[in-house]
C-alpha positions in Angstrom: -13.2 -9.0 11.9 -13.9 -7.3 15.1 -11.3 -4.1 16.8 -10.5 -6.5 19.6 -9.2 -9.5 16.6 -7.2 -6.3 15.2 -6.2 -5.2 18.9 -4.9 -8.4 19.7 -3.2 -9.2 16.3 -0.7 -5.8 16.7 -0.2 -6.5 20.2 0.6 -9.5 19.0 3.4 -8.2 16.6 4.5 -5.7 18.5 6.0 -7.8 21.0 7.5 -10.1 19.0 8.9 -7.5 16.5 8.6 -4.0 18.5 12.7 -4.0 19.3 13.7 -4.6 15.9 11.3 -2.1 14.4 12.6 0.7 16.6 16.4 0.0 15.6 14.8 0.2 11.7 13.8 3.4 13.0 16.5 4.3 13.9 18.5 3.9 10.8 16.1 5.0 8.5 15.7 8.8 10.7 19.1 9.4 9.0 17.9 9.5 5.7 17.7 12.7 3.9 14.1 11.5 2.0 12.8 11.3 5.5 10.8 14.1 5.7 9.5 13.7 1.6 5.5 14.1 2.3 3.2 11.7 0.2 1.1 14.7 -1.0 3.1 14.7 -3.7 1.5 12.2 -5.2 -2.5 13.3 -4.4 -4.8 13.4 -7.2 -2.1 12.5 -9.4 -3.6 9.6 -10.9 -6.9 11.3 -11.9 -7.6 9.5 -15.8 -5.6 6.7 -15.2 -5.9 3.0 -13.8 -3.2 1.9 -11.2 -2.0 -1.7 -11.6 -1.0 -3.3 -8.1 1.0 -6.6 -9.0 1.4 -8.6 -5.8 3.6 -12.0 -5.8 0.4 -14.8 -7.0 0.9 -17.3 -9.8 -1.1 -15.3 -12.1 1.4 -12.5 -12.4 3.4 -15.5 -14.1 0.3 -16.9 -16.1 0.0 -13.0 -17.7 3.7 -11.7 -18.0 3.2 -11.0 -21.6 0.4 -9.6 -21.6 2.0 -6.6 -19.1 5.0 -6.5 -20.5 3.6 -5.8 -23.9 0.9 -3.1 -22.6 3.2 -2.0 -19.6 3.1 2.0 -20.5 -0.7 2.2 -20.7 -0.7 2.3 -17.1 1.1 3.3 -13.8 2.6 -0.1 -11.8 2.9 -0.3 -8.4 4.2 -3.6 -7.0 5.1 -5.3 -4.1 8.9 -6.0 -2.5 8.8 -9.8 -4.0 7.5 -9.0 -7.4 10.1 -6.4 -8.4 12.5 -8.3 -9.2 10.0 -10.5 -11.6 9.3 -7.2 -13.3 12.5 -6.3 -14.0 13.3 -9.2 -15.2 10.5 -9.0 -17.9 11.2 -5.6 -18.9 8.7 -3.7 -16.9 9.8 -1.1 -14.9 7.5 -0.3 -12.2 6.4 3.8 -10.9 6.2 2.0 -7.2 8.1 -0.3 -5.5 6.2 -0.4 -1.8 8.2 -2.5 1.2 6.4 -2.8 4.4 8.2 -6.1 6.1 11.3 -6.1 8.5 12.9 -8.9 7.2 12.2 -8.8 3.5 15.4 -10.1 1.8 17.9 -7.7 0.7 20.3 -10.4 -1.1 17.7 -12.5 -2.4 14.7 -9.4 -4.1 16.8 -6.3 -4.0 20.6 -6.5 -4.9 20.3 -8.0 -8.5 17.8 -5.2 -9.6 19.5 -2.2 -7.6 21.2 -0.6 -10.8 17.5 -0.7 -12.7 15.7 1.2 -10.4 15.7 4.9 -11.8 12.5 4.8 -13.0 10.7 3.3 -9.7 9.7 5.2 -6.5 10.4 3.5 -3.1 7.5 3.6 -0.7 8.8 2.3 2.5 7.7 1.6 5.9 10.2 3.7 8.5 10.1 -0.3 10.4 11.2 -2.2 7.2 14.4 -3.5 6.3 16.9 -0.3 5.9 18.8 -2.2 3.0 16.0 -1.5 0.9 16.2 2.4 1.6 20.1 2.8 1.5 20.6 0.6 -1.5 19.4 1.0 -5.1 19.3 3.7 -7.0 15.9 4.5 -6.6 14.7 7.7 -8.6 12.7 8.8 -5.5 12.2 7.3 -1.6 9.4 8.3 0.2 9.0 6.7 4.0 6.0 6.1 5.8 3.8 5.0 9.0 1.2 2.6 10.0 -1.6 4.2 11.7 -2.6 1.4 14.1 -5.4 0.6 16.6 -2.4 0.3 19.2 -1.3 4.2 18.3 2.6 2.9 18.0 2.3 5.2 14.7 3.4 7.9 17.3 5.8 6.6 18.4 7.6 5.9 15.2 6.9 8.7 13.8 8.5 10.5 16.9 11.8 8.5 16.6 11.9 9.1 12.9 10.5 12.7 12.2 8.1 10.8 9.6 4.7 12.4 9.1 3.2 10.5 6.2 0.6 8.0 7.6 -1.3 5.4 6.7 -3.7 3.1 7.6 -2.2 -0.5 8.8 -3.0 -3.8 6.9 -2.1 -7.1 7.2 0.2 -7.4 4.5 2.0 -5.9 1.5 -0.4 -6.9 -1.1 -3.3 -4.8 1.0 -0.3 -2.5 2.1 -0.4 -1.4 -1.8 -4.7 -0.7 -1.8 -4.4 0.8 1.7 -1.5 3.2 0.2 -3.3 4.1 -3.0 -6.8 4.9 -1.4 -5.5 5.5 2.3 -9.5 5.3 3.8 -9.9 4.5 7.3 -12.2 5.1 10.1 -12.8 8.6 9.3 -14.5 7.7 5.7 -13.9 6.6 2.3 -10.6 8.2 0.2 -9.0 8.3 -2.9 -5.8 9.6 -1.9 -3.7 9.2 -5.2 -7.0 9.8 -7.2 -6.5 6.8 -9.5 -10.1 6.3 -11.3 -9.5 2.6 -10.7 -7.1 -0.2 -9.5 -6.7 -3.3 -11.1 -5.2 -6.5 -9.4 -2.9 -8.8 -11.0 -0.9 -11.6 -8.3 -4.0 -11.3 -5.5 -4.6 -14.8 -5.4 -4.4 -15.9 -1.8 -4.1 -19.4 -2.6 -2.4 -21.6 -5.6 -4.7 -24.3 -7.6 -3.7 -27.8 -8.4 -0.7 -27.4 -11.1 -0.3 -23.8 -9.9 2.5 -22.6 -8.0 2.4 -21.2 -4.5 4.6 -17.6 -5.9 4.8 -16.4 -9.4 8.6 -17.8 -11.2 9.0 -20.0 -8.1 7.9 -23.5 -8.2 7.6 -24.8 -4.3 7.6 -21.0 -2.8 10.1 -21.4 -1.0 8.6 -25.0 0.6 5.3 -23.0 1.4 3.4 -24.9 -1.2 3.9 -28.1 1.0 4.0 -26.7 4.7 1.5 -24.2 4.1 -1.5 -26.1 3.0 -3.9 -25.4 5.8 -6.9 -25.3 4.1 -8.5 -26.9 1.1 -10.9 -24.8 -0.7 -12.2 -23.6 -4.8 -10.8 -20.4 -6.5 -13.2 -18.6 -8.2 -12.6 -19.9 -11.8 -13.7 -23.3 -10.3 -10.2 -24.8 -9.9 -9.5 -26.5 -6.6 -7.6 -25.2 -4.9 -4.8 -24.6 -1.1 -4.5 -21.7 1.2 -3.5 -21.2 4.7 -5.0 -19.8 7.6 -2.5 -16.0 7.1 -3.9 -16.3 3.4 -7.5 -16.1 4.2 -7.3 -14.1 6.9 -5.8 -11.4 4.8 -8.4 -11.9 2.1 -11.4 -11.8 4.6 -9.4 -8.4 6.2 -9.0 -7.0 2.0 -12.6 -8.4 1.3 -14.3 -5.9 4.1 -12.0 -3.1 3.2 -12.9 -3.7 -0.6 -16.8 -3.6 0.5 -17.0 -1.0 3.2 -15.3 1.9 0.9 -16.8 0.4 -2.0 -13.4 0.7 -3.9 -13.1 0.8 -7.8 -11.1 -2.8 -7.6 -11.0 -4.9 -10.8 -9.2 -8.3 -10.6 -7.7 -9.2 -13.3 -7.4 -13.2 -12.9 -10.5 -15.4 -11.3 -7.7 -17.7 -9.9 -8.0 -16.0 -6.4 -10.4 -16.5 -3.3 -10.2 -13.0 -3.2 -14.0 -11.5 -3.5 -16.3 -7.9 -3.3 -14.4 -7.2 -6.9 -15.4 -7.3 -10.3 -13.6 -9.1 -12.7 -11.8 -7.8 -16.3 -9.6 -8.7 -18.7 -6.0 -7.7 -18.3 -5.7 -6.7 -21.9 -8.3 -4.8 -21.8 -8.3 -2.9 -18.1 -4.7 -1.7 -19.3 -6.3 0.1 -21.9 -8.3 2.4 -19.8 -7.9 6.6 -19.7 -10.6 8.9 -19.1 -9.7 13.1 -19.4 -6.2 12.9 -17.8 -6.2 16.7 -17.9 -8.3 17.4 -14.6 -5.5 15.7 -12.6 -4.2 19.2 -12.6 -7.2 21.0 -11.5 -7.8 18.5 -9.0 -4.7 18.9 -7.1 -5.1 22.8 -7.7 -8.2 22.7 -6.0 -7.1 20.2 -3.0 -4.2 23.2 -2.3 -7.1 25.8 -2.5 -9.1 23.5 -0.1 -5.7 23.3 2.4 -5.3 27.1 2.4 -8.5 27.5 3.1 -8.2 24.9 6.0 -5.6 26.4 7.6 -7.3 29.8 6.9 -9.9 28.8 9.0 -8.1 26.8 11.8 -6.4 30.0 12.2 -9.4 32.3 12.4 -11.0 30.1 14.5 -7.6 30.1 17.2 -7.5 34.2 16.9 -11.7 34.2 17.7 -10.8 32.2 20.7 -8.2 34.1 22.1 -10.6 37.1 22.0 -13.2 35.2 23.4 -11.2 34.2 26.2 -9.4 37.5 27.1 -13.0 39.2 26.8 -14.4 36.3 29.5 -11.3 36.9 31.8 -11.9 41.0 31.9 -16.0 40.2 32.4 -14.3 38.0 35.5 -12.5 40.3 37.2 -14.7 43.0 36.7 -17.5 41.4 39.2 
């Protein structure tokens, strides 16, 4: 996918969306968790494996098997999978909401008294229902940092400084936020040692459903069958043109960073990831301890940053009031 397929894609959105983005702004620049900085959360998952449960038919297909093994790992889902969670017991650490238009009503309200144990991550241009409803034990807002630099000005209307890269939906949304790499180089910003992948299917097989616990999605099962392809456990299998799009966009992401992905289900299109068994993956921790030294050592790094940003600015001022004195000496 080329910068000019990107370019035109959020010039794309930004027209048809831009207005009602800015009054999302709007609203959510009056909330007191708006200036909460997502640093909190670096390194913090050093030992651990992250769980990212997106909305696919094989959340449904391995329920049990999560909500058995639920505390061996952190959970971060998606805004259409909360509610399946909850419903199973499983109380997710993230909640992360990136669309405009998600439904309050329909995902949100039934669940907003069993939310004390799950941290909102939202996007300052999604729906404000999700921020000012809930009782969320923690909200942090962010930014997409996009190749049409309206990041600035969203950050400006809202006072927001946490930023991110920009995806092309939630389900990526949730890698992009727990690695945050982008042009720059290769990060793990929340330090997980690995993220597993439960609900990334980008398509439903024959006798599948288009979303987990919903049996038409929403009539997208019928109207959305645009292309006619094989998963990767061999069952045939639909997906539309926005579905493989967003793999293809995931699958270079995945490969360029070489991220530590493991799917957990082989009923996605979804490749560049290796492959494990839920049970198993949910087992994982590895010296949980250096999370702490890690993040002591990223604040060492920062003071030192700043240490030297600050030497460097006094060494230039000297500089330059030494090369205006040599100037009006001649």
């Amino acid at each position: 996918m080329t910068d000019e397929q990107i370019r035109k894609q959020s010039e794309e959105a930004i027209k048809q969306w831009g207005e009602q983005w800015e009054r999302h702004c709007v609203a959510h620049s009056k909330d007191s968790c708006i200036k909460n900085n997502l640093y909190d959360f670096g390194a913090t998952g050093i030992g651990k494996a992250l769980l990212l449960v997106a909305n696919g038919y094989s959340l449904e297909e391995n329920i049990t098997t999560l909500k058995q093994n639920q505390r061996m790992v952190d959970i971060m889902c998606c805004d259409k999978s909360l509610g399946h969670l909850l419903d199973n017991g499983i109380k997710p650490k993230f909640c992360l909401v990136c669309d405009a238009n998600v439904d309050y009503e329909r995902y949100l309200k039934p669940f907003e008294n069993q939310l004390d144990e799950t941290i909102l991550l939202i996007n300052v241009c999604a729906n404000p229902e999700w921020s000012q409803n809930g009782n969320w034990k923690s909200k942090y807002f962010f930014v997409n940092r996009d190749i049409i630099k309206s990041h600035e000005k969203f950050s400006e209307m809202t006072g927001c400084t946490n930023f991110i890269p920009a995806g092309t939906n939630v389900s990526n949304a949730m890698i992009i936020m727990a690695t945050q790499c982008d042009n720059e180089g290769k990060r793990n910003f929340f330090g997980y040692d690995k993220l597993l992948l439960l609900g990334y299917d980008y398509s439903w097989y024959f006798g599948g459903k288009y979303y987990a616990f919903n049996e038409t999605g929403d009539g997208k099962e019928d109207y959305m069958k645009h292309i006619y392809c094989m998963n990767l456990n061999g069952d045939f299998a639909y997906t539309s043109g926005n579905l493989m799009f967003s793999a293809n966009w995931l699958e270079k992401y995945i490969s360029t960073f070489r991220l530590p992905i493991v799917n957990c289900s082989k009923k996605t299109i979804l490749q560049q990831t290796k492959f494990g068994d839920l049970y198993e993956q949910l087992q994982y921790n590895f010296k949980q301890e250096d999370s702490v030294k890690a993040r002591s050592i990223c604040e060492d790094l920062n003071k030192i940053i700043l240490m030297k940003k600050r030497l460097e600015q006094e060494l230039k001022k000297i500089e330059l009031e030494h090369a205006y004195a040599v100037m009006a000496s001649v």
